[in-house]
C-alpha positions in Angstrom: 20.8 -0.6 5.5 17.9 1.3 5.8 14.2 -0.4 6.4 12.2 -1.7 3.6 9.7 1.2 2.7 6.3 -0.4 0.6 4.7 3.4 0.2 8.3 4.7 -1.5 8.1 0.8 -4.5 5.8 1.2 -7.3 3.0 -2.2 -7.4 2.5 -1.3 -11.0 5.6 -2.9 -12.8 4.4 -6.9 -14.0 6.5 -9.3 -12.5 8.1 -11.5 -14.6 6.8 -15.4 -15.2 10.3 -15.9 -14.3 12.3 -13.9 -11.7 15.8 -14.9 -11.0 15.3 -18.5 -11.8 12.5 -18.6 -9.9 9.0 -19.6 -11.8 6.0 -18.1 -11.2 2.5 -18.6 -11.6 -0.2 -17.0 -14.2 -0.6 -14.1 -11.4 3.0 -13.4 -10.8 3.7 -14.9 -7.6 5.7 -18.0 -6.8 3.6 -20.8 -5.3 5.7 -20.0 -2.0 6.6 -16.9 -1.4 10.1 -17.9 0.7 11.0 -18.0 -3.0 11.2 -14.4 -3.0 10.9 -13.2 0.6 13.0 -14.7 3.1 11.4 -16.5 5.9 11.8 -14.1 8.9 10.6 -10.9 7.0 7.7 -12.9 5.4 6.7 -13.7 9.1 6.9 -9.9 9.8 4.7 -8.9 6.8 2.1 -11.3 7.7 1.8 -10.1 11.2 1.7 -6.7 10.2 -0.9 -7.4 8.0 -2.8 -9.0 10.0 -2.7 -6.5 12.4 -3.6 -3.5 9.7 -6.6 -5.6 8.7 -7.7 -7.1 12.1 -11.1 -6.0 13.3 -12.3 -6.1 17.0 -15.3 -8.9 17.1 -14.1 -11.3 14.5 -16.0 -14.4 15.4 -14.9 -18.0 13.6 -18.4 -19.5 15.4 -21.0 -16.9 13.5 -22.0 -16.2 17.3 -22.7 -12.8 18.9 -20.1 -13.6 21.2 -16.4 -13.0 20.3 -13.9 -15.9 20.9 -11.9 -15.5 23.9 -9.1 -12.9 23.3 -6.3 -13.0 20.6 -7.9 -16.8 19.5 -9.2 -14.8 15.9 -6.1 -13.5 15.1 -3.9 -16.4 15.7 -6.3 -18.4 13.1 -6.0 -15.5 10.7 -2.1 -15.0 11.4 -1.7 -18.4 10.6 -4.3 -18.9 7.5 -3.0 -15.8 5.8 0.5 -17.4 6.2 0.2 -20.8 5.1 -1.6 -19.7 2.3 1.3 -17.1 1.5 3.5 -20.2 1.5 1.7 -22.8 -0.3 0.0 -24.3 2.8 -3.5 -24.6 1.9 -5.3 -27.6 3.3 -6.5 -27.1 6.7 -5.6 -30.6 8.2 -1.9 -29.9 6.7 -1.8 -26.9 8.6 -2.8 -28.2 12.0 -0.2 -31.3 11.1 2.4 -28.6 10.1 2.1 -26.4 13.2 4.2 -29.1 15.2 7.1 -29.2 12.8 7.4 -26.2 11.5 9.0 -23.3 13.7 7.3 -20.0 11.7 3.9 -21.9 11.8 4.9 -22.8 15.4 5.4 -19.4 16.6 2.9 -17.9 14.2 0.4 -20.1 16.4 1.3 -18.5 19.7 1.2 -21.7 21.6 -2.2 -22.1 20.7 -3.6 -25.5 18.4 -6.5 -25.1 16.3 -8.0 -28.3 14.6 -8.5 -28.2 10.9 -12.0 -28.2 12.3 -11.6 -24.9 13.8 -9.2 -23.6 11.1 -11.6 -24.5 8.2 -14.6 -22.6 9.8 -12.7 -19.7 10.6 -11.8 -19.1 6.9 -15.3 -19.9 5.8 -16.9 -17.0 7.7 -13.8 -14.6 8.0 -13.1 -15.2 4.1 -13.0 -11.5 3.6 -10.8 -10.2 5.9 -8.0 -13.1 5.3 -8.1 -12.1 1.6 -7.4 -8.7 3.1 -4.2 -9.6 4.8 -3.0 -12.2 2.2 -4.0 -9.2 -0.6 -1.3 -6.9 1.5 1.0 -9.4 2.1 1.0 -10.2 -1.6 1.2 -7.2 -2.4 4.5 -6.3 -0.3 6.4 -9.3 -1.0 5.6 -8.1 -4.8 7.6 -4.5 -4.1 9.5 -6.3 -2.0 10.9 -8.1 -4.7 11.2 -5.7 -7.6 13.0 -3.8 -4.9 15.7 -6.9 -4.5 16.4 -7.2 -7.4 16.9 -3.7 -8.4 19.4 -3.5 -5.6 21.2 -6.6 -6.7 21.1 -5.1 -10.5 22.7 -2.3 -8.7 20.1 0.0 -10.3 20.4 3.6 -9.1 18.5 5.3 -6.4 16.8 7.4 -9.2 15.6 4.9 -10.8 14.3 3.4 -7.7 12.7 6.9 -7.5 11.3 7.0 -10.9 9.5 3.3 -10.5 8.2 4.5 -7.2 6.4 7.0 -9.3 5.0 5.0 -12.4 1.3 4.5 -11.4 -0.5 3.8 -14.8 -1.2 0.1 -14.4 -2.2 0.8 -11.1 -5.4 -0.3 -10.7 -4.9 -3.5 -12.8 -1.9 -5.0 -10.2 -3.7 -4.6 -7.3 -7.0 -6.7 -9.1 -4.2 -9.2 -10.0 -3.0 -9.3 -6.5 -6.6 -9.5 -5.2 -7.6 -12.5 -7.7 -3.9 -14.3 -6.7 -5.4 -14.2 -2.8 -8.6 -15.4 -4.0 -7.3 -18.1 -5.8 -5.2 -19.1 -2.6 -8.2 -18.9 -0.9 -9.9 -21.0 -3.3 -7.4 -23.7 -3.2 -7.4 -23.8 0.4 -11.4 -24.5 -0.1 -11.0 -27.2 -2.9 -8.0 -28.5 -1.0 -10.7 -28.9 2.6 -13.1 -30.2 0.5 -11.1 -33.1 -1.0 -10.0 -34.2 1.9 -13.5 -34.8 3.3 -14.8 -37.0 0.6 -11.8 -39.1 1.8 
């Protein structure tokens, strides 16, 4: 089997609310994407987002100077994951790091506080909605292009939704706003917890 290619999958087909039994939210997207995606490539499409989106000189402090080397993109590896899977509240995901193997190895040995998580996002909100937007984004073609293989829909029309391009510009605002709104709940989620 050849590798998954995103440039050759058209983002403009609307996903179903339901795909294959499996519900999806108002934006398309099941809450966790391991619904769609399975766990091991969804660990490879975050880490290759991260690394299309990662800028030298990220700082989580606000501070002139950086964070000691690789520390940024571990908390954005991480925080663009959890979010892709329904992770959103920033003491879960310091909890979850221990138990969970993906989240474990996603952390590179290293483990942030919720403290630490929590201010990263709230100053480096831009670029994780970068690499959650892509990742969205490819678990979406990724999909569509599951399920036309288990359809057992033909190369050419693999070919021919590869081309459609109308909607365009619509799915990738939807796939924007459905990063956002992980984004958002991983903010609501934060703040709940400290009125606790």
């Amino acid at each position: 089997m050849s590798r998954y290619d995103p440039a050759q999958h058209s983002d403009s087909v609307r996903v179903p609310r339901e795909v294959a039994g499996i519900p999806t939210g108002e934006d398309g997207f099941p809450q966790d994407l391991r619904l769609w995606v399975d766990e091991n490539i969804l660990v490879n499409l975050v880490l290759e987002a991260v690394q299309s989106v990662c800028e030298p000189g990220i700082d989580s402090r606000g501070k002139s100077e950086p964070l000691p080397e690789g520390r940024p993109r571990v908390f954005l590896t991480l925080l663009t994951y959890s979010y892709a899977v329904g992770i959103y509240a920033s003491d879960e995901i310091e909890d979850r790091i221990a138990t969970e193997p993906a989240l474990r190895y996603l952390s590179a040995g290293a483990r942030p506080s919720w403290h630490d998580l929590r201010r990263f996002r709230r100053q480096n909100r831009e670029i994780i909605r970068g690499a959650l937007t892509r990742v969205l984004r490819i678990a979406r073609e990724f999909r569509l292009w599951s399920i036309a293989k288990m359809l057992d829909i033909d190369s050419a029309w693999c070919g021919r939704l590869a081309a459609v391009r109308t909607a365009e510009y619509k799915q990738t605002m939807l796939v924007i706003q459905a990063a956002n709104d992980r984004i958002n709940q991983a903010v609501l989620r934060d703040s709940m917890a400290l009125d606790e």
